[in-house]
BASE-192307 format. One line per 10 residues: number of its first residue (from 1); their letters; for each residue x, y, z of N, C-alpha, C, O. Coordinates in steps of 0.05 Angstrom, whole numbers, plus 5000, padded with zeros to 4 digits. Example, Ala and Ser with C-alpha at 12.3 -4.5 7.8 and 13.67 -1.06 7.14 Angstrom:
! residues 2
1> as> 5264/4886/5156/5246/4910/5156/5264/4934/5156/5285/4934/5169; 5257/4955/5142/5273/4979/5143/5258/5001/5157/5268/5023/5161
//
This chain:
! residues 207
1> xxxxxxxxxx> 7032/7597/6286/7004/7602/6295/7005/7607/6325/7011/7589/6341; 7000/7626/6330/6991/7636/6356/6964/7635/6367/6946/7637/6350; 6956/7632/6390/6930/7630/6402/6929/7641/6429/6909/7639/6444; 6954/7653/6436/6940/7684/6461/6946/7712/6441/6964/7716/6425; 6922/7732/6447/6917/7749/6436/6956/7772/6447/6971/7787/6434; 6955/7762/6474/6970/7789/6469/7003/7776/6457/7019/7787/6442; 7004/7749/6471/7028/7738/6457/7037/7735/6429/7060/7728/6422; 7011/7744/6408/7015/7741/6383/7026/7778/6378/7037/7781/6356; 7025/7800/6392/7026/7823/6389/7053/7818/6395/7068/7817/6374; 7064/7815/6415/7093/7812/6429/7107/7797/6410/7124/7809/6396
11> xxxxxxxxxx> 7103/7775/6407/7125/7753/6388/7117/7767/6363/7137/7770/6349; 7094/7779/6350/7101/7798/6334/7118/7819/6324/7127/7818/6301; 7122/7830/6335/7135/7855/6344/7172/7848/6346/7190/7863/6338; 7174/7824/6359/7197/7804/6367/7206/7799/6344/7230/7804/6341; 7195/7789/6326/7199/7771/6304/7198/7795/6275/7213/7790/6255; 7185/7814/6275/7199/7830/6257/7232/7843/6272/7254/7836/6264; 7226/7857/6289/7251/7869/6299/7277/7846/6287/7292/7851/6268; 7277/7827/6299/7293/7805/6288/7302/7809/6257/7325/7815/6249; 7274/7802/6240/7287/7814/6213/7291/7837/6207/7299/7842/6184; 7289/7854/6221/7303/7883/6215/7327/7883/6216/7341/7889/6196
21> xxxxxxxxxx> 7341/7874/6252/7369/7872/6263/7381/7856/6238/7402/7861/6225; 7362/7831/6234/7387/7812/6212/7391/7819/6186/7409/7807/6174; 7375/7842/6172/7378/7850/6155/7403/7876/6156/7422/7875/6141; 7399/7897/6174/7421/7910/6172/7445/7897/6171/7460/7904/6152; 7455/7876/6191/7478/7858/6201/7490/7854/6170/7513/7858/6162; 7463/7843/6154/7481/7832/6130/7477/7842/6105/7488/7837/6083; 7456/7862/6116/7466/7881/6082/7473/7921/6090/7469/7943/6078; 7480/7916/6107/7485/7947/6121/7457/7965/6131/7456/7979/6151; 7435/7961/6110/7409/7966/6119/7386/7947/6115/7386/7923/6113; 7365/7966/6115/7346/7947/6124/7320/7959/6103/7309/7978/6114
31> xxxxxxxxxx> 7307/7950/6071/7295/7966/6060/7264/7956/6071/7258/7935/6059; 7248/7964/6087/7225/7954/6096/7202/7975/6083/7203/7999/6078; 7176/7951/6077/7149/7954/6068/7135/7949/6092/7141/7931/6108; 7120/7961/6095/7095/7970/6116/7061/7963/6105/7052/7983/6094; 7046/7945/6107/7024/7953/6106/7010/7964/6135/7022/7963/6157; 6986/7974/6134/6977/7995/6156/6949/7988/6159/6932/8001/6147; 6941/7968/6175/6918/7951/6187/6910/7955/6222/6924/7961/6241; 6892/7952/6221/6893/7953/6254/6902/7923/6270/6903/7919/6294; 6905/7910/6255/6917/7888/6268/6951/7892/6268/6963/7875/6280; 6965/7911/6257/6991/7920/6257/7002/7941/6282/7025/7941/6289
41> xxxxxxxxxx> 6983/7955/6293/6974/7981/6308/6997/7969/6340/7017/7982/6349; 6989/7949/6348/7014/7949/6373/7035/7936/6364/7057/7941/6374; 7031/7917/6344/7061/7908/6337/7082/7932/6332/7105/7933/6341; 7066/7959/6314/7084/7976/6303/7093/7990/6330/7115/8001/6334; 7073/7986/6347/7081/8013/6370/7102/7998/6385/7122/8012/6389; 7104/7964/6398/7116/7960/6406/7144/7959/6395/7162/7969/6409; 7150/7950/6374/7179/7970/6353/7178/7990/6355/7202/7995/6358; 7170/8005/6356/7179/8034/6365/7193/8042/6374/7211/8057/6365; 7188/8031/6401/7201/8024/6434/7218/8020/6442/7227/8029/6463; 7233/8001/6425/7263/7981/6421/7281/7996/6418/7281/8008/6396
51> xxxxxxxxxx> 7298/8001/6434/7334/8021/6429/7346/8004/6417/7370/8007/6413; 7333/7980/6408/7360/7954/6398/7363/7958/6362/7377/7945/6346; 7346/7978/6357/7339/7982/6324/7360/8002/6323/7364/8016/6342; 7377/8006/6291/7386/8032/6279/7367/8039/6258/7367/8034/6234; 7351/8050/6272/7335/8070/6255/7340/8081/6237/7325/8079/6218; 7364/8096/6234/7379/8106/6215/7383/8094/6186/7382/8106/6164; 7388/8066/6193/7385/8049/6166/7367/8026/6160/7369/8002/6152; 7348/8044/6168/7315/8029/6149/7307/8049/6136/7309/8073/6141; 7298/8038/6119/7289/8066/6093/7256/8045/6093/7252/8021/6090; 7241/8066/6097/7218/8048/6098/7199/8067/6071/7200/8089/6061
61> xxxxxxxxxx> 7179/8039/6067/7153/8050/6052/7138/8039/6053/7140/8017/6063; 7111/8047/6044/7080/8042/6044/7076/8016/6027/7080/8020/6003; 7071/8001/6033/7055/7988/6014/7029/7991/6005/7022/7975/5988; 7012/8010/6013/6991/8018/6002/6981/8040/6012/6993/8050/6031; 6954/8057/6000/6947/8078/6012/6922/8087/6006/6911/8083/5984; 6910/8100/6029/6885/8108/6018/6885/8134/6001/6904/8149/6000; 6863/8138/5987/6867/8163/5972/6839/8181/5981/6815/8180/5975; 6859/8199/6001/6821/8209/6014/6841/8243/6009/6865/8250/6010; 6805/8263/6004/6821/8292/6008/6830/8297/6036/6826/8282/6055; 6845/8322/6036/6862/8330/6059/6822/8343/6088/6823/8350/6112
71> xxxxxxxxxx> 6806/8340/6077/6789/8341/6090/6769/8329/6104/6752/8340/6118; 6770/8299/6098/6762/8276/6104/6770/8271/6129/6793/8275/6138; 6751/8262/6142/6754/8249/6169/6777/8216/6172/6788/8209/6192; 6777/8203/6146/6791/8189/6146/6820/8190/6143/6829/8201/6123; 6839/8179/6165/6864/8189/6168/6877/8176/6149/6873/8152/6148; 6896/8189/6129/6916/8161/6118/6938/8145/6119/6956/8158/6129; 6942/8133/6115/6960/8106/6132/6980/8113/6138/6991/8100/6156; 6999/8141/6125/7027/8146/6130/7015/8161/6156/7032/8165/6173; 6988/8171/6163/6985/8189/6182/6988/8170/6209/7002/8179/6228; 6979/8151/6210/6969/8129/6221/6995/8112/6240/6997/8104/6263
81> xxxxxxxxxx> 7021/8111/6207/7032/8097/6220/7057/8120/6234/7078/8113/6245; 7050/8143/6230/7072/8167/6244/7064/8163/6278/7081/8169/6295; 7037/8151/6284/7028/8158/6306/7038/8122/6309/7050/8120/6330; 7037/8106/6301/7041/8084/6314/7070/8069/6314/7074/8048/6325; 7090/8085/6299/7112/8077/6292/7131/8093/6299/7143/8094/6320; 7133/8108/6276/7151/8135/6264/7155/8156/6289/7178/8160/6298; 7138/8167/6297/7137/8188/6323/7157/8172/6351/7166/8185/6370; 7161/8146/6348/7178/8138/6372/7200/8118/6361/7208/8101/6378; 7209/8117/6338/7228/8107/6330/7246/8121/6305/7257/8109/6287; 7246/8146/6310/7276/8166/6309/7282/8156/6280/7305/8150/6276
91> xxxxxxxxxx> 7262/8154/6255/7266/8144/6237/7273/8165/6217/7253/8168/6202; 7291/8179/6209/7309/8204/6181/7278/8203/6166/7264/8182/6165; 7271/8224/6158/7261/8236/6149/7256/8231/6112/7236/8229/6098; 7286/8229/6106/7297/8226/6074/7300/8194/6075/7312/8182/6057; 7288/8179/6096/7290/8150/6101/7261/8139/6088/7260/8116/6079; 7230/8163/6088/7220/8157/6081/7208/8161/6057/7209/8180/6043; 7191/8135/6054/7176/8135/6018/7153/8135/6016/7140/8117/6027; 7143/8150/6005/7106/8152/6011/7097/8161/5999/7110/8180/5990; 7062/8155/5983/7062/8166/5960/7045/8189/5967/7030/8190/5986; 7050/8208/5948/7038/8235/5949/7011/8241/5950/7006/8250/5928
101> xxxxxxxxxx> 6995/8241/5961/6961/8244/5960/6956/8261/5939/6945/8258/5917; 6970/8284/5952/6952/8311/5940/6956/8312/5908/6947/8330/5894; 6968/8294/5901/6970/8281/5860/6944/8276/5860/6930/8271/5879; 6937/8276/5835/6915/8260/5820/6932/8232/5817/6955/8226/5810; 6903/8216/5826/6914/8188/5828/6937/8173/5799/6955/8157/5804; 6930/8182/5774/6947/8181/5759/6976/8182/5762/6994/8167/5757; 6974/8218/5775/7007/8222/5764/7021/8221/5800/7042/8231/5807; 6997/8203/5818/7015/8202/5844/7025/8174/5836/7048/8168/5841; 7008/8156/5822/7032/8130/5817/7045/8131/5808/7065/8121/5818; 7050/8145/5781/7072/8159/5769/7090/8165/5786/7107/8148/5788
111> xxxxxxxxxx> 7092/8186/5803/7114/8196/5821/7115/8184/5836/7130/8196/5852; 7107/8157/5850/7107/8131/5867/7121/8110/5865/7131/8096/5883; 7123/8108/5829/7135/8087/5821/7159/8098/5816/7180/8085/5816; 7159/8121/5811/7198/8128/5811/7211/8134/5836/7235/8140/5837; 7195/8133/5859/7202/8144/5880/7214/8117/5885/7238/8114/5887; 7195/8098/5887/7206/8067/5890/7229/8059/5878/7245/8044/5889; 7232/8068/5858/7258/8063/5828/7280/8067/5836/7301/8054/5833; 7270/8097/5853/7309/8104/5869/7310/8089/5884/7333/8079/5887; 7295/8081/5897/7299/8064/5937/7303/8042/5924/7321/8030/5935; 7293/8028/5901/7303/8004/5893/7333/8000/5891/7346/7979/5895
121> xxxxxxxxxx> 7341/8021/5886/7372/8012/5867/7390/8007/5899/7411/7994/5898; 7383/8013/5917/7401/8004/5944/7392/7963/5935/7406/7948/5947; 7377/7954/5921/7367/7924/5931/7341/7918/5933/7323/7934/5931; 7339/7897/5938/7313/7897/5933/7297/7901/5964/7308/7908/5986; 7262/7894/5956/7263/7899/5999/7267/7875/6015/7268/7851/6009; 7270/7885/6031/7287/7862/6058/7259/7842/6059/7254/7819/6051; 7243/7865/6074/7214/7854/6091/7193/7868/6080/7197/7892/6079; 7176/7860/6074/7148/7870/6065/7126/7854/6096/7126/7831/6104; 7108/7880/6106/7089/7864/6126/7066/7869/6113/7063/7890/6101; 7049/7848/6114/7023/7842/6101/6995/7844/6121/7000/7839/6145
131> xxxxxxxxxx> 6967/7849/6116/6952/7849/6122/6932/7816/6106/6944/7802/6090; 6908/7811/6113/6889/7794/6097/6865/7801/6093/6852/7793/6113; 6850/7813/6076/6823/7815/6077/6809/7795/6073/6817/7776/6059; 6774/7794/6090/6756/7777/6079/6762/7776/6056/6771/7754/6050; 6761/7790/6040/6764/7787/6010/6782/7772/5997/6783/7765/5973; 6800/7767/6022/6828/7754/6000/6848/7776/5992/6870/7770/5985; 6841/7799/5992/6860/7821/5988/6880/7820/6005/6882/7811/6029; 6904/7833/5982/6931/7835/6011/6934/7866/5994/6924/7877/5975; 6952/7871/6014/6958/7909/6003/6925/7923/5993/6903/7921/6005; 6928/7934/5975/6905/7943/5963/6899/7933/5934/6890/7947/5916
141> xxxxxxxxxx> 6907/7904/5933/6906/7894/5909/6880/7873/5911/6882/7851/5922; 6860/7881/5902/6831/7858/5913/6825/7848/5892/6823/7860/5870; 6820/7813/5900/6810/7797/5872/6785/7809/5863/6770/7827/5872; 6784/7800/5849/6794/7787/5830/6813/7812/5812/6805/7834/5804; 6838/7802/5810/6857/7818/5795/6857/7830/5767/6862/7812/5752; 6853/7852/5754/6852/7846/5720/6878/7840/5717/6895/7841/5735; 6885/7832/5691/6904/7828/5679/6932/7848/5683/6955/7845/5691; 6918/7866/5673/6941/7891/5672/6951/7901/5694/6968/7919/5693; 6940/7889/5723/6949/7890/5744/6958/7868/5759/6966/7876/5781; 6961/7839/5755/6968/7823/5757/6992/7814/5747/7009/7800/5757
151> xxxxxxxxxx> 6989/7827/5723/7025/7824/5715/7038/7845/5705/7051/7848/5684; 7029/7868/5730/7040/7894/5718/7073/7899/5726/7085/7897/5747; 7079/7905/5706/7112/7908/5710/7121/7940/5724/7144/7949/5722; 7097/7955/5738/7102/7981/5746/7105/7971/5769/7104/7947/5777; 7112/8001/5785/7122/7988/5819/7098/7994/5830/7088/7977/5846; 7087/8012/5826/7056/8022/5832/7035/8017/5813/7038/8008/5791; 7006/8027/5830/6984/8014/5815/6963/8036/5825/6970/8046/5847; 6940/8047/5814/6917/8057/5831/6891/8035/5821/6881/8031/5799; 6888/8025/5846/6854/8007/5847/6834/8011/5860/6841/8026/5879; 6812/8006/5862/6789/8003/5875/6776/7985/5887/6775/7961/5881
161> xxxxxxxxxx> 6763/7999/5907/6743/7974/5916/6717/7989/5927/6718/8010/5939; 6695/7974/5924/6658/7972/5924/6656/7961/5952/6633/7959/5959; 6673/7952/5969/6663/7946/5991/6677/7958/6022/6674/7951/6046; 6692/7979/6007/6705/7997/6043/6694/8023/6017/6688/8028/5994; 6700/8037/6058/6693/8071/6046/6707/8087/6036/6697/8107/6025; 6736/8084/6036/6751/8102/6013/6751/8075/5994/6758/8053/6003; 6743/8080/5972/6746/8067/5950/6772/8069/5937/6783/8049/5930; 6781/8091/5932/6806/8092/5909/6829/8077/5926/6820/8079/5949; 6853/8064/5927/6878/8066/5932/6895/8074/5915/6892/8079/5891; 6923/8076/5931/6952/8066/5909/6962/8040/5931/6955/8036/5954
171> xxxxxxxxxx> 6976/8028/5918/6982/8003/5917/7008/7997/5906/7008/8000/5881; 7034/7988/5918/7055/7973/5906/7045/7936/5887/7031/7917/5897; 7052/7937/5874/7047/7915/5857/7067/7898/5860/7091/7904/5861; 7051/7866/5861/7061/7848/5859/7092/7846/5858/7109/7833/5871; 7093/7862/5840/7123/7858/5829/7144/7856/5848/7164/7842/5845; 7134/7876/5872/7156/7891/5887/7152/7866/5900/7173/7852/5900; 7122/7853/5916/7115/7849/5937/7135/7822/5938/7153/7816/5954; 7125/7806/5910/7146/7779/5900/7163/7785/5911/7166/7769/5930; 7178/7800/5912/7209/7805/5912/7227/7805/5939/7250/7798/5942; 7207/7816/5956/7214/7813/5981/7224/7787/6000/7211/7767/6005
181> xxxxxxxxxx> 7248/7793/6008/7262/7771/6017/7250/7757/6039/7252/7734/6045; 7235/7777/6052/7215/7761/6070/7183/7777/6071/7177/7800/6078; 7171/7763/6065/7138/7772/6069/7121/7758/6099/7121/7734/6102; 7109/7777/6116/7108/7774/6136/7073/7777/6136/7064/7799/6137; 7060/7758/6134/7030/7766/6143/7020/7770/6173/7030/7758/6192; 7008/7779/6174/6994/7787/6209/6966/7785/6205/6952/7804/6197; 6953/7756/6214/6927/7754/6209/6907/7743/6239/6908/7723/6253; 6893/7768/6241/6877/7759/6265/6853/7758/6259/6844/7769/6239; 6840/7745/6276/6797/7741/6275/6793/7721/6256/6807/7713/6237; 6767/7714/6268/6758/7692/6255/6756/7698/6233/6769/7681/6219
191> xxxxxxxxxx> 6743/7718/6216/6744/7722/6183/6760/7719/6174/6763/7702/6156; 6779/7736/6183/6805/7733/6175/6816/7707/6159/6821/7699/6136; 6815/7701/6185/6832/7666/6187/6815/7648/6158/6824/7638/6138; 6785/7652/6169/6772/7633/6152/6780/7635/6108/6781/7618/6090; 6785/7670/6111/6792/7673/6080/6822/7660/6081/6827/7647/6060; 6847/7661/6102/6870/7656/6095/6868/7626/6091/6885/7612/6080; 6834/7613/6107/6844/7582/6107/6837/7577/6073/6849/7560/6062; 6819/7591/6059/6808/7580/6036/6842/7580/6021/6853/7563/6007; 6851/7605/6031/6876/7611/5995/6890/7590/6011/6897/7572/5995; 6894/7585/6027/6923/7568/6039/6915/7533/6044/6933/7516/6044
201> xxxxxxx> 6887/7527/6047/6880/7501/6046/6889/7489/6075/6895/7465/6076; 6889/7504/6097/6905/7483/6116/6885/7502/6151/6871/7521/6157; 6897/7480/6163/6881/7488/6184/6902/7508/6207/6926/7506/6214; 6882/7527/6212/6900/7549/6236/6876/7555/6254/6852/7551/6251; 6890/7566/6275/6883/7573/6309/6865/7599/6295/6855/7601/6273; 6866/7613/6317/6835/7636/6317/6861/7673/6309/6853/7695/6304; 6888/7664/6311/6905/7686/6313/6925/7679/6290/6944/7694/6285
//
């Protein structure tokens, strides 16, 4: 728990890099999940920055996405994080995983979840970074869960939600998210905090 605003960005930023470096060290790379929040926005930029990373061997992907047309004012998250990440950390091209918009939401999870299928077989992922919604949502998976998505054995998912303005997502599922050797939440603001205190039962700072 942190409680200076910019010290939680820095030791942010600090503390993934760390699990990046320790993951290449001991498994040659580094398979990293991304969620794409504005509370992620300088952590990602300040990684960027770092000459201490091999870029080369992180194979990164989305953990979630909006599903807006190519004409929408709303940018989407791979756009988002090219400008806050990707554009200054020299990251291969064929390194990345992202799911295809311009699919109908159907057959982009379809080609999402096999996209995932190959990148899987290097291992499972290193690091997954997380967001928190008021809602309790992480990724684009919002309670209340149905069934068929709660214990869906796909790597992908397309869901919804009634209370932001792109409604549709895609979404990696549970499955993957479990799996990750380390899951990293980044939770700021008082809302925030107040939904993480309900799921978690314990008391935290304002960051």
């Amino acid at each position: 728990v942190i409680c200076d605003e910019n010290d939680f960005y820095k030791k942010g930023s600090k503390y993934l890099e760390k699990k990046i470096k320790k993951a290449i060290s001991e498994r040659g790379h580094c398979i990293l999940g991304l969620s794409v929040t504005p509370v992620h926005k300088t952590i990602y930029e300040n990684l960027g920055k770092t000459n201490d990373i091999e870029w080369d061997k992180v194979f990164l992907f989305l953990v979630d996405e909006r599903v807006v047309p190519s004409s929408s004012s709303e940018k989407l998250y791979a756009a988002l994080l090219e400008d806050w990440l990707i554009s200054n950390a020299n990251i291969p091209r064929e390194n990345l995983f992202f799911p295809d918009i311009s699919l109908p939401p159907d057959l982009c999870v379809a080609d999402y979840s096999e996209t995932l299928g190959r990148l899987l077989l290097k291992g499972k992922p290193d690091i997954v970074t997380l967001g928190f919604g008021d809602d309790g949502s992480i990724a684009s998976l919002f309670p209340v869960l149905p069934s068929r998505i709660a214990s869906a054995e796909d790597l992908a998912v397309h869901t919804t939600t009634s209370k932001q303005a792109v409604k549709h997502r895609i979404s990696v599922t549970l499955k993957i998210l479990s799996q990750a050797n380390t899951q990293i939440f980044f939770v700021k603001g008082s809302s925030k905090i107040k939904a993480w205190m309900q799921m978690c039962d314990e008391n935290c700072c304002q960051y």
